[in-house]
C-alpha positions as CSV (number, residue, x, y, z in Angstrom):
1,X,-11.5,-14.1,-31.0
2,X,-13.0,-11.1,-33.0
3,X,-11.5,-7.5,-31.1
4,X,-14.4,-5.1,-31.1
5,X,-11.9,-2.4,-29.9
6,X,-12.9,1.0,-31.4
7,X,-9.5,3.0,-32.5
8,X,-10.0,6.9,-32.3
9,X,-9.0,9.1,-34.8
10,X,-6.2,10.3,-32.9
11,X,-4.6,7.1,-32.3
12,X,-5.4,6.2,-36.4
13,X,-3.3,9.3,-36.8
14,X,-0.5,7.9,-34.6
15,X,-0.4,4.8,-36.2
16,X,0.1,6.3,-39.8
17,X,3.1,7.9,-38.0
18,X,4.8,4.8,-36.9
19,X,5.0,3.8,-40.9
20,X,6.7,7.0,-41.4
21,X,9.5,6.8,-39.1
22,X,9.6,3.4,-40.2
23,X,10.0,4.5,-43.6
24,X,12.6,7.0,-42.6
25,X,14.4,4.3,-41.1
26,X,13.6,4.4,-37.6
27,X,12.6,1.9,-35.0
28,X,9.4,3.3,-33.7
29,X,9.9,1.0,-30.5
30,X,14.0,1.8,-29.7
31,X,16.0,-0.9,-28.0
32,X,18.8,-0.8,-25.6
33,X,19.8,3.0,-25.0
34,X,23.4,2.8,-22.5
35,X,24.7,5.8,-20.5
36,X,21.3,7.7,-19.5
37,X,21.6,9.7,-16.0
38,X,18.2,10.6,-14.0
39,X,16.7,14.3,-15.7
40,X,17.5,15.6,-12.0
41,X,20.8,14.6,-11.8
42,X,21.2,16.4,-15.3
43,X,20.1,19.7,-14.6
44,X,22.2,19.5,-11.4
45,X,25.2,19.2,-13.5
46,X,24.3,22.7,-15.2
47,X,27.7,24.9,-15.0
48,X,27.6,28.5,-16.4
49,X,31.2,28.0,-17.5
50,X,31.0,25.2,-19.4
51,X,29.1,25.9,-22.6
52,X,30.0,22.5,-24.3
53,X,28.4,20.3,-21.7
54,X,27.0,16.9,-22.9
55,X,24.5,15.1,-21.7
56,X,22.4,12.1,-21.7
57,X,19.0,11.3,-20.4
58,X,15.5,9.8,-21.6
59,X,11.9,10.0,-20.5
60,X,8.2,10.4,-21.7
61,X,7.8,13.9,-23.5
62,X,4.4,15.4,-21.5
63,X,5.0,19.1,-23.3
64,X,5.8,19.8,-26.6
65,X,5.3,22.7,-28.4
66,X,6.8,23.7,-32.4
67,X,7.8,27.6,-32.8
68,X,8.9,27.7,-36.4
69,X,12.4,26.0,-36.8
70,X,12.5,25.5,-33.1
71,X,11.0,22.6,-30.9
72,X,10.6,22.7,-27.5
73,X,9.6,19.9,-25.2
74,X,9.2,18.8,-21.8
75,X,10.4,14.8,-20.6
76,X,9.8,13.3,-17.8
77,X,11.2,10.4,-15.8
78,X,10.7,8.5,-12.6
79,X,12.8,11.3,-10.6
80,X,11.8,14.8,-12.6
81,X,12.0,16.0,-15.9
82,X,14.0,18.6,-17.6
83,X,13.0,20.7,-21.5
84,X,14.9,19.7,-24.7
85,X,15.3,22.2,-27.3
86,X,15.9,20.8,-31.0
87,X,16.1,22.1,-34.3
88,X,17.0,21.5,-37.6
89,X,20.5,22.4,-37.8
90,X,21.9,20.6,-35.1
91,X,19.4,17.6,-35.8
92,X,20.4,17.4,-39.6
93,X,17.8,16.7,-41.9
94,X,16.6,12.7,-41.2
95,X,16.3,13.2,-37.2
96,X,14.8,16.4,-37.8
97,X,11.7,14.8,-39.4
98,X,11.7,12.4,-37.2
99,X,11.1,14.7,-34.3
100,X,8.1,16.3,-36.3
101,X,6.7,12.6,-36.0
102,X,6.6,13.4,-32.1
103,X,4.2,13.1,-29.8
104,X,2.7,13.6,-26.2
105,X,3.4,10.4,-24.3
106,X,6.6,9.4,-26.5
107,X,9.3,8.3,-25.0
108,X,12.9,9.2,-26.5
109,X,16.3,9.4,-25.8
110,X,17.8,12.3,-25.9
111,X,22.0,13.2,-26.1
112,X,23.4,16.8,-26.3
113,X,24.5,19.9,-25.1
114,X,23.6,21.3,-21.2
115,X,22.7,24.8,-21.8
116,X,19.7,27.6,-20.6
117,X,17.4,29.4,-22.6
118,X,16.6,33.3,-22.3
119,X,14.0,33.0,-20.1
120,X,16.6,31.0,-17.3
121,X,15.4,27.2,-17.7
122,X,17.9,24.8,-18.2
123,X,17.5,22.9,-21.2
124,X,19.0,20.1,-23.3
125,X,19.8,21.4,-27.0
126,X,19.6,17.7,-28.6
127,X,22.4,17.0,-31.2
128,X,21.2,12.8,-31.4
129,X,17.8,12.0,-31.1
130,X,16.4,8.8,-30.6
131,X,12.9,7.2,-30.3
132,X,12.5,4.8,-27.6
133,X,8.9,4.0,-27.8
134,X,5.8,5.5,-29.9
135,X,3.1,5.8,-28.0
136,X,-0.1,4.9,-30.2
137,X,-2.3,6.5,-27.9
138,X,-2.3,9.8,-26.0
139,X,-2.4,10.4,-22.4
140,X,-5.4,11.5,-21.1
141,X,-6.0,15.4,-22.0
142,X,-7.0,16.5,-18.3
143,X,-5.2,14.1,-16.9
144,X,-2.9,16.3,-14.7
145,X,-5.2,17.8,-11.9
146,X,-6.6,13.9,-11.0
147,X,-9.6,15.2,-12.6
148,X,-10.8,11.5,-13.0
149,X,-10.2,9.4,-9.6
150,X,-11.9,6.3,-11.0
151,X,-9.9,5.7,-14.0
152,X,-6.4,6.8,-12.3
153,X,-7.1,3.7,-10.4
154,X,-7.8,1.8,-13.2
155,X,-4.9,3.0,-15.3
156,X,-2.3,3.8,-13.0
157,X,0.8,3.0,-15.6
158,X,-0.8,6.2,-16.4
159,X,-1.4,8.3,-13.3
160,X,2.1,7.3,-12.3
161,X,3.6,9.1,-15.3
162,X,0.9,12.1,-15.6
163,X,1.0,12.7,-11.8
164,X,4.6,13.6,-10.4
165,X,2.6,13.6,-6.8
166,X,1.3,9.6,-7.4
167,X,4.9,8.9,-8.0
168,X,6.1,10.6,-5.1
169,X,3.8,8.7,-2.9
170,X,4.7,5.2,-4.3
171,X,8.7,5.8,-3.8
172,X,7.7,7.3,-0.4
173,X,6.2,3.9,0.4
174,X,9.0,2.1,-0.9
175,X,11.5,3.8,1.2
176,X,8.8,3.2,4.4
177,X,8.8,-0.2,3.8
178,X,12.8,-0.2,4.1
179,X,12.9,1.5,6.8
180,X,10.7,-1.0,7.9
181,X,12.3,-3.7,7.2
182,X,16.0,-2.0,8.9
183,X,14.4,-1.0,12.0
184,X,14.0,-4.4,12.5
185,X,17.0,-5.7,11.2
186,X,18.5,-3.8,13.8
187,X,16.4,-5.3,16.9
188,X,17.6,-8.7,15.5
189,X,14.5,-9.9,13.5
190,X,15.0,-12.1,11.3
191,X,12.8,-11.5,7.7
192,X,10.6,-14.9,6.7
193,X,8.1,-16.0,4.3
194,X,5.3,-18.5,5.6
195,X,2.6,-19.5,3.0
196,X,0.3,-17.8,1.2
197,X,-2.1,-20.7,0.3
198,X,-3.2,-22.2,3.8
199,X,-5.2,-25.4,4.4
200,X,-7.3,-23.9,7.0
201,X,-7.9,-20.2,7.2
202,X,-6.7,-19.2,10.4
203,X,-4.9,-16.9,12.1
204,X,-7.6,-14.3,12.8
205,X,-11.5,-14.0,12.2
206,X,-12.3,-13.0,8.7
207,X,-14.1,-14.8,5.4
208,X,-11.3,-16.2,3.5
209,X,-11.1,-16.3,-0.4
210,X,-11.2,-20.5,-1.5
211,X,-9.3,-21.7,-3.8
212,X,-8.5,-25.2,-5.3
213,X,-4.8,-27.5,-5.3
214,X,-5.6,-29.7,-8.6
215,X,-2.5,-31.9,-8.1
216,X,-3.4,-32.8,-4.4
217,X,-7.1,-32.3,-4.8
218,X,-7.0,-30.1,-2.0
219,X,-9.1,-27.0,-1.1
220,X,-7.0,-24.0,-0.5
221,X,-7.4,-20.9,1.0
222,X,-5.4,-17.6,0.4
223,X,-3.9,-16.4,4.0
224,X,-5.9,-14.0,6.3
225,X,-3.2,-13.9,8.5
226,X,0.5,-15.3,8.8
227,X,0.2,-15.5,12.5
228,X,0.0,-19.4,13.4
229,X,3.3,-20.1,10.6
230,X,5.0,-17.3,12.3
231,X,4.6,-19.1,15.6
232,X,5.5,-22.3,14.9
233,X,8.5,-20.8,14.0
234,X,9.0,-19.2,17.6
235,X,8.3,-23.3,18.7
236,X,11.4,-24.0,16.1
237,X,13.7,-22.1,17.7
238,X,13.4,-18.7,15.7
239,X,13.2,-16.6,18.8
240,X,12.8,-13.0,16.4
241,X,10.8,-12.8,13.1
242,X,9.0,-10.8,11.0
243,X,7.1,-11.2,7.9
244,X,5.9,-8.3,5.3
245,X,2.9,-10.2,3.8
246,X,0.0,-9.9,1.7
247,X,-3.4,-10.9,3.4
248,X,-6.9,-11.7,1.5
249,X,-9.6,-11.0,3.2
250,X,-13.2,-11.4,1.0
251,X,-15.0,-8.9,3.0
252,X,-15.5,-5.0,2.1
253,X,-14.2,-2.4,0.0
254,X,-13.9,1.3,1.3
255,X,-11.9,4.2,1.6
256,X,-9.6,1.8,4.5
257,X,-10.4,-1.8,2.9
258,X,-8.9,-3.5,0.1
259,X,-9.3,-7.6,0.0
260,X,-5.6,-7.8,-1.1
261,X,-4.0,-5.7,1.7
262,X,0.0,-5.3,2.9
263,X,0.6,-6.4,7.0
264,X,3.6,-6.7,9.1
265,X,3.8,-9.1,11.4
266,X,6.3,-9.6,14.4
267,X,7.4,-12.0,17.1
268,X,9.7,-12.1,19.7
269,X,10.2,-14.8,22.5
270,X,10.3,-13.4,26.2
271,X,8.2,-10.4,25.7
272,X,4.7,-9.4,25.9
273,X,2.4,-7.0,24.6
274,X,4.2,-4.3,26.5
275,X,6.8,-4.7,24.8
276,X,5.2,-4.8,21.7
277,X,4.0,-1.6,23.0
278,X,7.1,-0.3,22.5
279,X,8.3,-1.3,19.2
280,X,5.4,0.0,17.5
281,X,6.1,3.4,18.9
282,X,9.6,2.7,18.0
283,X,8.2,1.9,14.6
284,X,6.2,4.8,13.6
285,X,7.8,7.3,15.4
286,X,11.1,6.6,13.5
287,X,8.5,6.9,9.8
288,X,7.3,10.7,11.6
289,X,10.9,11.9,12.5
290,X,12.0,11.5,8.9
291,X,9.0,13.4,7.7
292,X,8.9,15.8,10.5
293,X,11.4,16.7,13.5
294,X,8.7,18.3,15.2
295,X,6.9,14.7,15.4
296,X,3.5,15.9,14.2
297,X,1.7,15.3,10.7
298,X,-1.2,16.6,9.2
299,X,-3.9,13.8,7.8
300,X,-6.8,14.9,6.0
301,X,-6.7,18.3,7.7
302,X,-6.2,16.5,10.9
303,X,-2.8,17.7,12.7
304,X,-1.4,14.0,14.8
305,X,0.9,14.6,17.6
306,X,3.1,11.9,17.6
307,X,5.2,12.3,20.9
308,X,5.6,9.9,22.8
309,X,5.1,8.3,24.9
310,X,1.4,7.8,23.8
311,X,-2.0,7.5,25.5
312,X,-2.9,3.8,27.0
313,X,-6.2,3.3,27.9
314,X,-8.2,0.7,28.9
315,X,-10.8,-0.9,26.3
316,X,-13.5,-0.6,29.7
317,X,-13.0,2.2,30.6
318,X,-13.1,3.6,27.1
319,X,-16.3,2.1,26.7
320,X,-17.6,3.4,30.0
321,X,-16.2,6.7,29.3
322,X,-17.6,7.2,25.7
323,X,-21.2,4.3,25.1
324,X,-24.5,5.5,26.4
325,X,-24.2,2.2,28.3
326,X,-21.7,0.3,30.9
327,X,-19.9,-2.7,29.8
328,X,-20.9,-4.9,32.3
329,X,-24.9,-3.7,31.8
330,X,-25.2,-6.1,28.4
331,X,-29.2,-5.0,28.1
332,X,-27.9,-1.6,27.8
333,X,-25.6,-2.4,26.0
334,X,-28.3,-4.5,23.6
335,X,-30.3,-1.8,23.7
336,X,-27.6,0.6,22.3
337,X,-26.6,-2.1,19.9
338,X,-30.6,-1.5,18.4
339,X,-30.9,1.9,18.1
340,X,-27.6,2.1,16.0
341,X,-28.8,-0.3,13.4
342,X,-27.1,-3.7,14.5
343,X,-29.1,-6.8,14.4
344,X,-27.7,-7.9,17.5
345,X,-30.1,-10.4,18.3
346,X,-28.5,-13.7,17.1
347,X,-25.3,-12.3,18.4
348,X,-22.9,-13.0,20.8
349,X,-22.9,-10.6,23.9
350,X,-18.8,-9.7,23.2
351,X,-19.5,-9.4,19.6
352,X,-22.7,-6.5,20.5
353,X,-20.2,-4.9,23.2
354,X,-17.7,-4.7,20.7
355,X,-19.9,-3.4,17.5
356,X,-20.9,-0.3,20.1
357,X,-17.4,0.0,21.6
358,X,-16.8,0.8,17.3
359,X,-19.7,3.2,17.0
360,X,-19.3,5.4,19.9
361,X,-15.1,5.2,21.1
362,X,-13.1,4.9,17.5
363,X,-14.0,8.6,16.2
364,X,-12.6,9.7,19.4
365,X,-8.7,8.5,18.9
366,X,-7.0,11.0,17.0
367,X,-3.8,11.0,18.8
368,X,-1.6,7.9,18.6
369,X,-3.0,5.5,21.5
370,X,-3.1,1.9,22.4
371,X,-6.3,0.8,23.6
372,X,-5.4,-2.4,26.0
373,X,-6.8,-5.2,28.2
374,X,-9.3,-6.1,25.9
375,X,-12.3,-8.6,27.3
376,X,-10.8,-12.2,27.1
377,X,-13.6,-13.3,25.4
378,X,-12.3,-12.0,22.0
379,X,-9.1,-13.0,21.8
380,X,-8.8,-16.8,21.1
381,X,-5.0,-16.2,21.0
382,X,-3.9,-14.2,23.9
383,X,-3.0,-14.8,27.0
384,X,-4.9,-13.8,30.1
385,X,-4.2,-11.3,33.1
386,X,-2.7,-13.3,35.9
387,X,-4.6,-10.5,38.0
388,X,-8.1,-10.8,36.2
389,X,-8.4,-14.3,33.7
390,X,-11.8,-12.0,32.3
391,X,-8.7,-9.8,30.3
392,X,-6.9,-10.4,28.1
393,X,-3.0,-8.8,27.2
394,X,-4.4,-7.1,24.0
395,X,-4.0,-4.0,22.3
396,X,-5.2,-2.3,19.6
397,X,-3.3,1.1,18.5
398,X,-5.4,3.3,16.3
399,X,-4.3,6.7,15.0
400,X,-7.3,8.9,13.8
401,X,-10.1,7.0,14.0
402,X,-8.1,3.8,12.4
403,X,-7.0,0.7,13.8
404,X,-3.4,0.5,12.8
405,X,-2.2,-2.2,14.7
406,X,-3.1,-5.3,16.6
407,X,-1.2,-7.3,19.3
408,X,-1.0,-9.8,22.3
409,X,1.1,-11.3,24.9
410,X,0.9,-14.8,23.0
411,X,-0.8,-17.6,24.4
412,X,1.6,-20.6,24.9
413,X,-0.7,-23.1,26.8
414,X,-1.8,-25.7,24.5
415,X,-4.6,-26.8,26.8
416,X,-6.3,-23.5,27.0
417,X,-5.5,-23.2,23.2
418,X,-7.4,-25.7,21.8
419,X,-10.6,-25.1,24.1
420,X,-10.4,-21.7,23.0
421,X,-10.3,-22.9,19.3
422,X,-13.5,-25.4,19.9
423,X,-15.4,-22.6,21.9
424,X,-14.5,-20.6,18.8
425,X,-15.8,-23.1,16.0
426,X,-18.9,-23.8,18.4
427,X,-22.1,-23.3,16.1
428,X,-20.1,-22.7,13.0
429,X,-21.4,-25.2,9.9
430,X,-19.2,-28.6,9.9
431,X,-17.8,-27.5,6.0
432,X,-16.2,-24.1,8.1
433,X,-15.6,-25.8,11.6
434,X,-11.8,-26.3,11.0
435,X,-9.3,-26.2,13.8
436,X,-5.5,-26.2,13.0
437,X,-4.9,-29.5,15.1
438,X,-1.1,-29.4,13.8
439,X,-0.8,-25.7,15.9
440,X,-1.8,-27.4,18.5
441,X,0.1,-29.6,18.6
442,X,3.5,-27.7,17.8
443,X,2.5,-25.6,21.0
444,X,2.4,-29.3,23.0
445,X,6.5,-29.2,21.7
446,X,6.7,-25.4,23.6
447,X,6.7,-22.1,22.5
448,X,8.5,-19.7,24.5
449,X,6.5,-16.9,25.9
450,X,6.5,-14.2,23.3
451,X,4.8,-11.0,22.3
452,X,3.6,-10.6,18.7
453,X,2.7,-7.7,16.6
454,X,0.6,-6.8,13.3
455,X,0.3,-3.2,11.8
456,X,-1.3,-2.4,8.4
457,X,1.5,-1.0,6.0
458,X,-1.1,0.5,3.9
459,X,-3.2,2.2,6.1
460,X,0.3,3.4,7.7
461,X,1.3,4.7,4.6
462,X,-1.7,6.8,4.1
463,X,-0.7,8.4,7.5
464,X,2.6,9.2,6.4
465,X,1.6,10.2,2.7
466,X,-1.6,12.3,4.0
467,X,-3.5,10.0,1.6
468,X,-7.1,9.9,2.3
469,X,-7.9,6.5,0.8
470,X,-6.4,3.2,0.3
471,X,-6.5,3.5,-3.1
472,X,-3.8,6.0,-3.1
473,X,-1.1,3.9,-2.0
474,X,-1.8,0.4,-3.3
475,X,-0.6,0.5,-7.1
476,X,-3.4,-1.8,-8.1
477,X,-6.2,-1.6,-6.0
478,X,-9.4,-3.8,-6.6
479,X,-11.6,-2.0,-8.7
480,X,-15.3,-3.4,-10.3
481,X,-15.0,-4.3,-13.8
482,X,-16.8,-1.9,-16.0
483,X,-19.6,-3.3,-18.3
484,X,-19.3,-4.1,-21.8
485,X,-20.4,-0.3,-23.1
486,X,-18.1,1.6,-20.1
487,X,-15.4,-0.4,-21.2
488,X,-15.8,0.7,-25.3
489,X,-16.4,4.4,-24.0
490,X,-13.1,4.1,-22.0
491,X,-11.6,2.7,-25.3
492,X,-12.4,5.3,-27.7
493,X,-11.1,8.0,-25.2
C-alpha cells in the first residue's frame, strides 16, 4: 500500500538530523535510562549550600533557546518541568554537537549539577546528555493556549504534553476514580466485572451497537448497561457490588454524550433507593471536600453548593410546579409536547410527559437534588410505592441541568418482572423484541431486596474538573473522521 503522506520541510530537516547524531554515534531513539526522579521532585531538592548537587531527570524539551556558547532549555514531564543549562565545556565536544542537533518536542535525559541562574530559576547545568527519542515532527506552534479544540481531541498524545492544565485534569480523574473505588471499599462493596459483549441488550432503554461472535455464530451486542449481571449477582449471594464500566450507547454526540462513556454501578441487598440516596451524597460530597472545604465549586461560571443534605423533590410536583401543563391533564400535556417541537403523536403518553418534564424542569436544578417517585410507568425495573402502585421508588440526581445519576429500590418479584418486560417489548419489531428470559428466571431463585445505583464518572468528572464538555475528560473521545484532503492538510502541518 502506496503512503501518499506529504513530509513538510521541517520534519525533512529533522530527519537529516537523525543521520547526524547517528553519524556521531548516537542512538536517535535512547533505550533504558535508570535512576530519573520526577522534574518536581528535583527542583525540590534545590539547597543553597550545596553547590555540587547531582541530579537526574528526563522529559520532552518544549523551550529551547542558543545564546552563543550557552543553551538553555525548558523539559517537561508528567508532574512539571524544570530549565537545563548546557554548554560546551562541561558537555565536551561530541555531546555538545549533539545538543545542537536538538529540538522542540525531543525527549532527553538529562544528569548534572542542581544549581540557579542570575535571574533566580533553578536549573540543571548538564554534565551527560542523552537523547531518549528524536522527535521527527514538531509540536504544534500555537499549540499552548488550546487554540485548536478540534485537533487536541484528535491528537491528544499531544495536548497532554503541550497543555500542563489537560494533564492536570486526566490525573485529577484518576485520583477521583480511586477515591471512588475506596469509598466503597470501605462500605464493603466488593469490585466485579460482568460482560461487555451481551446477548441481548438490556439493562436500560438505549440503541445498542451490534456486533458478531464468529466462533458461536452469535449476534452480539456491546453493554448499555451492567445492571441485570450485577443483579444476578445479588441472587448469587454477593450481597455488595460495584462495577466501574464502560457502556456503548449508539445514540448522540454533544457536549454531555459520548457512545463510549464510563458508569458506576452499585448494589446492595436490604436497602432501597433511600439509601442509595445517601451513598451518592456520601459519594460526591467526599470528591467536593477534597477540592473544596467550603463544599461549593464553580462550573462553567456556575457556583454549586454542595451541602448537604440536598433538595428531594417529587418528579409531580416538579412538573406541576415548572410545565405550562399538569401531569395528570395528558392533552395539555400533548399540547405542550407540540409547541416545543416533539412529534408526540405516535408516542406513548409517559414518554410525551417525560420529553416536557426535560424541556421545562432540568434547566432549573442547579443545586445538587434528587428528583424521586417517578411515574411507575417508566421504570420497568423498580419497585412500586406500597402507598401508591402508580410510583415508582426512583430517582434521578442531577447537578446543573445534568442527570448525574439514576437509581431504584430494585424490583425482586419475578412475576411483575416479566409482565413489565413483555409490556415493554409490546409493538417493538420481532428482530428487537428480546427479553432476558434467564433474568427472569434467576429472580424466580430470589434476589434479596436491594437498592441499586448508577452515576456517570464522566460527566462527574467535568463537575469536579470545571470542564465544560465531555471531551475534556475522556482521553479519546469519538471524533468524525476527516476526509481524505483534511486529513493531508493535517499532515503537512
Amino acid at each position: 500500500m502506496k503512503n501518499n503522506r506529504i513530509i513538510s520541510e521541517y520534519e525533512q530537516v529533522r530527519l537529516e538530523k537523525i543521520e547526524k547524531i547517528k553519524a556521531l554515534g548516537f542512538d536517535p531513539f535512547g533505550g533504558y535510562y535508570p535512576g530519573t526522579e520526577s522534574t518536581v521532585a528535583v527542583a525540590a531538592k534545590y539547597d543553597p549550600n550545596n553547590e555540587e548537587q547531582m541530579v537526574c531527570t528526563a522529559g520532552r524539551m518544549l523551550l529551547h533557546r542558543a545564546m552563543g556558547s550557552l543553551m538553555f532549555s525548558t523539559i517537561r514531564d508528567s508532574n512539571g518541568s524544570i530549565q537545563i543549562g548546557m554548554s560546551k565545556k562541561m558537555l565536551g565536544e561530541k555531546q555538545w554537537e549533539l545538543a545542537k542537533l536538538l529540538d522542540l518536542g525531543d525527549i532527553v535525559g538529562v544528569k548534572g549539577q542542581l544549581g540557579k541562574t542570575k535571574t533566580g530559576e533553578v536549573t540543571i547545568w548538564v554534565t551527560e546528555l542523552t537523547l531518549l527519542c528524536k522527535a521527527t515532527v514538531p509540536p504544534p506552534e500555537k499549540f499552548h493556549g488550546l487554540t485548536d479544540v478540534e485537533r487536541r481531541y484528535r491528537q491528544r498524545y499531544v495536548d497532554l504534553f503541550a497543555n500542563p492544565e489537560v494533564m492536570a485534569t486526566f490525573k485529577e480523574r484518576s485520583r477521583i476514580l480511586a477515591d471512588i473505588r475506596a469509598l466503597l471499599g470501605s462500605k464493603g462493596f466488593l469490585e466485579v466485572e460482568t460482560p461487555m459483549m451481551q446477548p441481548i441488550a438490556g439493562g436500560a432503554a438505549a440503541r445498542p451497537f451490534v456486533t458478531h461472535h464468529n466462533t458461536l455464530d452469535l449476534q452480539l451486542f456491546l453493554r448499555i448497561a451492567p445492571e441485570l449481571y450485577l443483579k444476578r449477582l445479588l441472587v448469587g449471594g454477593m450481597e455488595r457490588v460495584f462495577e466501574i464500566n464502560r457502556n456503548f450507547r449508539n445514540e448522540g454526540i454533544s457536549t454531555r454524550h459520548n457512545p463510549e462513556f464510563t458508569m458506576c454501578e452499585l448494589y446492595q441487598a436490604y436497602a432501597d433507593y433511600n439509601v442509595m440516596m445517601e451513598t451518592m451524597e456520601d459519594i460526591v460530597c467526599m470528591l467536593v471536600e477534597k477540592r473544596s472545604p467550603d463544599m461549593k465549586l464553580e462550573f462553567n461560571g456556575q457556583m454549586i453548593d454542595y451541602t448537604r443534605p440536598w433538595r428531594r423533590a417529587k418528579y409531580a410536583d416538579l412538573f406541576n410546579d415548572h410545565c405550562p401543563c399538569k401531569i395528570d391533564d395528558i392533552a395539555g400535556v400533548r399540547a405542550a409536547a407540540r409547541k416545543i417541537g416533539v412529534e408526540e403523536a405516535k408516542m406513548d403518553d409517559i414518554v410525551v410527559i417525560n420529553e416536557v418534564f426535560e424541556h421545562f424542569v432540568e434547566h432549573h436544578l442547579i443545586n445538587p437534588t434528587f428528583v424521586i417517585d417517578y411515574p411507575a410507568e417508566m421504570c420497568v425495573l423498580t419497585r412500586r410505592k406500597a402507598s401508591d402502585p402508580n410510583i415508582a421508588e426512583r430517582f434521578e440526581m442531577f447537578i446543573n441541568k445534568m442527570e448525574i445519576a439514576n437509581a431504584y429500590t430494585e424490583l425482586n418479584d419475578p412475576a411483575i418482572q416479566e409482565e413489565n418486560f413483555m409490556h415493554q417489548l409490546k409493538g417493538l419489531e420481532e428482530s428487537e423484541a428480546q427479553m432476558d428470559d434467564d433474568f427472569v428466571e434467576a429472580l424466580r431463585y430470589g434476589m434479596p431486596p436491594a437498592g441499586g445505583l448508577g452515576f456517570g464518572v464522566d460527566r462527574l468528572v467535568m463537575l469536579m474538573t470545571n470542564s465544560v464538555s465531555i471531551r475534556d475528560v475522556i482521553l479519546f473521545p469519538q471524533m468524525k473522521p476527516l476526509a481524505q484532503g483534511e486529513a493531508k492538510e493535517k499532515d503537512s502541518e
